[in-house]
N, C-alpha and C positions, 0 to 999 in steps of 0.2 A: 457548427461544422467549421469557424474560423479557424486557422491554423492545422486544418487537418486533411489528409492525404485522403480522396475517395477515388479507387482505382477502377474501370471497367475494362473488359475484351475488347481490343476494337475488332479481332476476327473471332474466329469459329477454327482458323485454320492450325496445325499444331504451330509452334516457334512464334503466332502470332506476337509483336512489341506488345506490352501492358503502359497506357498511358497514364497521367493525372488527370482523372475528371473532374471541372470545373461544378458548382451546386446546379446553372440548369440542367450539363448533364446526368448529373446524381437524381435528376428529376424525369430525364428521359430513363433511365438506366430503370427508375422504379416502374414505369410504365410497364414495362415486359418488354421482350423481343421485338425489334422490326416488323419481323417477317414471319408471325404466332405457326403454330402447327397446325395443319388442316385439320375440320371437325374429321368426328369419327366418321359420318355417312362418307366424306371424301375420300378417306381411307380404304370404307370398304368397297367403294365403288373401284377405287382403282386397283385393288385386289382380285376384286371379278374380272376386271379386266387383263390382269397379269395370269389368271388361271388359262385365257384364253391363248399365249403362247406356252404352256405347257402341253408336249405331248403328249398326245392320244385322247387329250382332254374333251374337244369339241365333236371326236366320235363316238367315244359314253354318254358325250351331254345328248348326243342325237338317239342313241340306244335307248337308255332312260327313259326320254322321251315318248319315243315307241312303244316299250316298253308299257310305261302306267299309260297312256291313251290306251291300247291294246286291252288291259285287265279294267280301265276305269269305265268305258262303255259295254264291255259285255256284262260285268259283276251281275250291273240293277236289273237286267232282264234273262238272268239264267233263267231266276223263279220265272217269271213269264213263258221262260220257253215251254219249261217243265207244265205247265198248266194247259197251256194255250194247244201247244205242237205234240207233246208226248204224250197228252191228257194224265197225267200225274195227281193221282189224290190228295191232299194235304199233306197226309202220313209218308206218301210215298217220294212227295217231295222233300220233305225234310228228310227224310234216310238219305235221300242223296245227296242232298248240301252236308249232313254230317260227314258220309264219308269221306266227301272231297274234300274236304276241311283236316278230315283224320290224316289224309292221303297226304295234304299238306304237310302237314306238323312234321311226318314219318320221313317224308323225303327230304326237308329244310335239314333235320335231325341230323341225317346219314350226309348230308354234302356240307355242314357243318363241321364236322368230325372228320370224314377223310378229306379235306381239302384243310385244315388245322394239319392232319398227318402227312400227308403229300407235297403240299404245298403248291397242290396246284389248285386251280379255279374256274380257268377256261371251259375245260371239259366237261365238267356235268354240268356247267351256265348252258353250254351249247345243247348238252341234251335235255336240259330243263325247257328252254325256247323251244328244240324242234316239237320235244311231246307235248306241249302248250298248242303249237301251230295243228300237230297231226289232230287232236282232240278237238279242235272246234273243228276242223273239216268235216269227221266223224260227226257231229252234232250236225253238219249238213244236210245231210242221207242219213243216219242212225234214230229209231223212233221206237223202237222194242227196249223196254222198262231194263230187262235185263243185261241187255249192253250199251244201252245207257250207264249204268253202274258202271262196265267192266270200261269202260272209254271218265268217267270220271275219276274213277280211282287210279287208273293207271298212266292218262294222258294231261287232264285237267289238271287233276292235283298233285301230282309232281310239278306238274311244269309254273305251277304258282309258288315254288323256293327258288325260279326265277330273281323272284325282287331281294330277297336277301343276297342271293349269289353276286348280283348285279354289283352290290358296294364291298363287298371282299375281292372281288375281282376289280375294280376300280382303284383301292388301295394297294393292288400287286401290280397293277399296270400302270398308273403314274409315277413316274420318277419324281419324284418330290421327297427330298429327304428330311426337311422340314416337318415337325409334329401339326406343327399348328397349321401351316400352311395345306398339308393333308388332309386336315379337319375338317377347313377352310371349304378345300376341294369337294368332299364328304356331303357336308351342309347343304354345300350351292345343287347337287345331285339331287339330295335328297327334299331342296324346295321345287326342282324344276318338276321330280314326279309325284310333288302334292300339287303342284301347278295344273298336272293333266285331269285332275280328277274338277277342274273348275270349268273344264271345254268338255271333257272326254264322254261322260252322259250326253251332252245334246247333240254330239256327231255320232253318239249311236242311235239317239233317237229320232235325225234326220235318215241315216244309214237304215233303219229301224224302216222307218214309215214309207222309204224310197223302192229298198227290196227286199225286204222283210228278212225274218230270220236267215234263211241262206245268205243272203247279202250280209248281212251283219256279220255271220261267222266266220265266210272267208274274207270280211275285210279284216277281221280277229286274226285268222291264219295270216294273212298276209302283213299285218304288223308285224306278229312274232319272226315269221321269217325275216324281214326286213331288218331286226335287231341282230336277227343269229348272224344274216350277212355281215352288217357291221363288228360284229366280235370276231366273228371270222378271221375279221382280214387284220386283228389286233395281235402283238403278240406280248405275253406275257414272262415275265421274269422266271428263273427255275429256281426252288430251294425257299422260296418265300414264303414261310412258315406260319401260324398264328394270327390269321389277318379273318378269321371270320367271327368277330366281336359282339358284344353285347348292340352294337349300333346297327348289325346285319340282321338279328333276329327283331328289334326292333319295326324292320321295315315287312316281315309278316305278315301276308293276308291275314293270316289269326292272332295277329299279335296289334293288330290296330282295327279301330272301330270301322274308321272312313278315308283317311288319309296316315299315312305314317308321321312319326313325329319326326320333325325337321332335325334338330340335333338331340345327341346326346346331352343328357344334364351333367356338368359340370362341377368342380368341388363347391365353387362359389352358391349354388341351387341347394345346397341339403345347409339346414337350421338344428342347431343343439336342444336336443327335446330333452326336458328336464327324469332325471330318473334313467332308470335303466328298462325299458320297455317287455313284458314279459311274454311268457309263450304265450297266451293269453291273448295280449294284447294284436301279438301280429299274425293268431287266426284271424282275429276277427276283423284285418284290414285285407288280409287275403281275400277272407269269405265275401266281403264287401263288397273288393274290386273284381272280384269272379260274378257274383250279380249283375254289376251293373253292365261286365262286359255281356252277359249271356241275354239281358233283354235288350242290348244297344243293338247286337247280331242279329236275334230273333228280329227284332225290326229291321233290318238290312233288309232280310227273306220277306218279311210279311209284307212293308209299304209299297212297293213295286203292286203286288197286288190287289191291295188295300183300294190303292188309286184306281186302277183301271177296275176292277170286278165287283169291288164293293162300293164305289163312288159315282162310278161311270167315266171317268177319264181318261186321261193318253197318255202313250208312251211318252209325248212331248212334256206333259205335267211330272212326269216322272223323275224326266231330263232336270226339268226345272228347279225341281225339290234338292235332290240329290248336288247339282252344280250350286245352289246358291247355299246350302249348308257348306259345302267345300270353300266355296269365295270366301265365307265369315271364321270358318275355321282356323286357316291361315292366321290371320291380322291377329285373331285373338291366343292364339298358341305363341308367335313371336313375342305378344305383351307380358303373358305369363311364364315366358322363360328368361325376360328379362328381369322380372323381379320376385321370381321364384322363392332368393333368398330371402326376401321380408314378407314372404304372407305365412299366414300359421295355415299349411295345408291342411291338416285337422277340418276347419272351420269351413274350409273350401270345399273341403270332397264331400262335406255333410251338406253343404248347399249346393253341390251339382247332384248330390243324388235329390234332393226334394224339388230342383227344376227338371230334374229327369221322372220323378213322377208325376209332376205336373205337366208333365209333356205329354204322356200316354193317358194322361184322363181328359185334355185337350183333343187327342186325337180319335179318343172312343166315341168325345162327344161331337165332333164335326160332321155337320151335313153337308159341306160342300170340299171341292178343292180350294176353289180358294181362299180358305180359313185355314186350309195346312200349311201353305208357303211361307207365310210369315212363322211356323212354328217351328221351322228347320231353324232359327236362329236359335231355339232352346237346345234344340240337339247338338247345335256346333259350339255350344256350350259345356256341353257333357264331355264334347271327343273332344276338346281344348283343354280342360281340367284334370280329365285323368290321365291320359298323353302326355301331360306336364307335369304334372305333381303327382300322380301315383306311383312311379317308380319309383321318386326319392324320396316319399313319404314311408313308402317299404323299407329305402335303405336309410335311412333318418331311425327306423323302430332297429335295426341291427345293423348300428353303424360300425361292428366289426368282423363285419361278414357282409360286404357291401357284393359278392360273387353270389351270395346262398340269395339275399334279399332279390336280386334283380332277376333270377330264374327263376324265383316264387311268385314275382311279379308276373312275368309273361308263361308263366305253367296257368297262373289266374285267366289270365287273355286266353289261350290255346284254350280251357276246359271249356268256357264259357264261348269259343264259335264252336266246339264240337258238339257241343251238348246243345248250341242254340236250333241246328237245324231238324231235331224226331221233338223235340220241345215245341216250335211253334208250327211244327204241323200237327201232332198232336191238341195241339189247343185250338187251332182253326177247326180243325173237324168235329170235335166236340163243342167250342163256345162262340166257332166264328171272329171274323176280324176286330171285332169291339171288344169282345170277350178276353182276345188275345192283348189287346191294348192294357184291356184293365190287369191281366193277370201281372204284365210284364212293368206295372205301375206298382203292385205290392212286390214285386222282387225291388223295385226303386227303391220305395218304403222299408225294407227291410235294412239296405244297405244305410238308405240314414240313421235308422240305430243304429245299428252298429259303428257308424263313425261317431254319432255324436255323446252317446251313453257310456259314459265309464266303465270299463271294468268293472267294481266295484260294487257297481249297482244290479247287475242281472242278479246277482243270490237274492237282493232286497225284493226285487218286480217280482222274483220265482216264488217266495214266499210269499207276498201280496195275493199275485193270481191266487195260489193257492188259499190265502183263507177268503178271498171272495170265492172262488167256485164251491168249497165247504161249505161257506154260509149262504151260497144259494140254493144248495142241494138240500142241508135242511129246512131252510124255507118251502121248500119244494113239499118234501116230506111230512111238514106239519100241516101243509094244505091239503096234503089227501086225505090226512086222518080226519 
């Protein structure tokens, strides 16, 4: 370096002088910067903390809030009520969780769509809460089977496109004109109400045990109103068009297992799958994740009871299940979306479905509660997995149709909670709570073929079976004679 010029910034500032640096500064200069850039966690920390002087921000975070506590403790003991307080038969409880579920989808649908056209959001958020609030009161004093129904369909499950409305209407109410910072906002939302579902069981299974059903339902009423207040008193933008997204349907009673997925996936999340993936192919990931969603729901309905009627347990052990699947859920959903883009989801979803049937022949064969506790960690396996990688695993198979892929995705979700509730009362009443485990362990079973077997191969297995049952059949035949 004798004889030669080595130049450094001495500022950062524009018009800074440019000096000669001597060789040890050429040796500082190599080091890096002074003064390095804060890691990333600093970053995001002080990002959370900048969302906090954004407008209207910390009265959705408090809605929100409300909000999934409000839906996360009454969920696990509808089935309960319907058994315990309505006397509801298996069958007849499942008709009612389906239609609330249908009720669901029907009303997300419609306030999807006109609040896209209108560009408002407030409004039917407001009448989503009030009929959420008016429906559990009704479930106070209401015990006749038949308006039971007409208070589910009309009160319950409309007012559960609450949670979607909630983040469309958060994105036309914060001023943040920033994408990412929106996102940001979105995110932090959408961890605080998977947050609720980690307390929200065991304050209703204090609320529960304190003053039973009635006490539970108006404290249900009384969150929802306490949300609607809050929106109330917010006001929203006019003209603000196109703001109820793939990231609103997302957060879905029927569109998630247990918790909603924290964010959306990313471009960086979806992998170049070799070939061009055929119709073929993305039945058979639909069919897949329609399975697993339809026995993950049927167990939503069924383990609430499982516990207390077939085990002998409490509402407390209910609490328990339900919040520590939720705790595990979280950590393991952040991990998997951070490194989404290098796992071969293929490989993934084929092994959450064979820890998802190893789950349900675990839980057909448990004699106690406390052999199930530690098995919610399998379950928050399954809702971490597909949550994360099933939607971009759809749109990965049609990656030029990434709009068709992600509505196939959550049409999969919707079938499988409407179909899950006359499905697993059906099965209770004929083969009971074990029975219902192990059937909901071959729809697991099923879905792992289908992820893991090629295309290719069912004409080879179709022929197979077939000249085995032939050649059993004449076996068969040569024995009579």
């Amino acid at each position: 370096m004798q004889g030669a010029q080595v130049y450094a910034l001495a500022s950062q500032v524009d018009n800074a002088p440019v000096v000669p640096a001597t060789k040890s500064a050429a040796r500082i200069a190599r080091r890096g910067p002074a003064f390095p850039d804060p890691p990333p966690s600093v970053l995001k920390t002080a990002r959370f903390f900048d969302l906090l002087h954004i407008p209207g921000f910390k009265p959705l975070a408090a809605a929100t809030l409300m909000l999934g506590v409000a839906m996360s403790f009454t969920a696990p003991y509808l089935s309960l009520f319907g058994v315990e307080r309505a006397g509801m038969t298996p069958l007849k409880l499942g008709i009612f969780m389906t239609l609330i579920a249908a009720s669901g989808v029907l009303a997300s649908t419609f306030a999807g769509r006109w609040s896209d056209a209108s560009g408002r959001h407030r409004p039917l958020l407001l009448a989503a809460l009030v009929a959420a609030a008016l429906g559990y009161l009704c479930l106070c004093v209401v015990r006749d089977y038949r308006l039971l129904l007409a208070v589910g369909i009309v009160f319950i499950g409309a007012g559960g496109s609450a949670i979607s409305m909630v983040f469309s209407f958060s994105r036309a109410a914060l001023p943040v004109p920033d994408q990412a910072e929106r996102a940001f906002a979105s995110a932090t939302l959408r961890t605080i109400l998977s947050a609720a579902w980690v307390f929200g069981p065991s304050v209703g299974a204090l609320v529960l045990a304190g003053a039973g059903f009635y006490g539970l339902f108006l404290f249900a009423a009384a969150s929802f109103g306490a949300c609607a207040a809050i929106v109330w008193r917010m006001r929203e933008p006019q003209g603000h068009l196109g703001d109820h997204t793939v990231e609103d349907t997302a957060s879905e009673p029927s569109a998630a297992i247990t918790v909603p997925p924290l964010i959306a996936p990313g471009d960086e999340a979806h992998e170049d799958l070799p070939g061009v993936a055929s119709a073929n192919d993305i039945r058979r990931a639909v069919a897949a994740l329609t399975l697993l969603g339809l026995a993950a729901n049927a167990t939503m309905i069924v383990l609430p009871l499982y516990i207390v009627h077939g085990l002998s347990g409490t509402h407390l052990d209910v609490s328990v299940m339900l919040g520590l699947g939720a705790l595990t859920e979280i950590p393991m959903m952040l991990a998997l979306g951070a490194k989404s883009s290098s796992l071969h989801k293929p490989n993934w979803l084929a092994a959450c479905a064979a820890v998802h049937a190893a789950y349900f022949v675990a839980m057909s064969l448990a004699g106690s509660v406390q052999v199930l506790i530690p098995m919610q960690i399998l379950n928050a396996f399954v809702v971490a997995v597909t949550s994360c990688l099933g939607m971009t695993y759809v749109q990965d198979l049609m990656p030029h149709a990434p709009g068709r892929a992600t509505a196939l995705f959550f049409n999969a979700a919707r079938v499988g909670s409407i179909l899950s509730g006359v499905l697993s009362g059906l099965l209770v009443q004929a083969f009971s709570y074990r029975g219902t485990f192990l059937f909901c362990g071959l729809l697991a079973l099923c879905a792992l073929v289908l992820f893991a077997v090629p295309g290719y191969r069912y004409p080879q297995m179709w022929h197979a079976a077939r000249r085995f049952a032939r050649t059993q059949y004449r076996k068969g035949q040569a024995q009579r004679r």
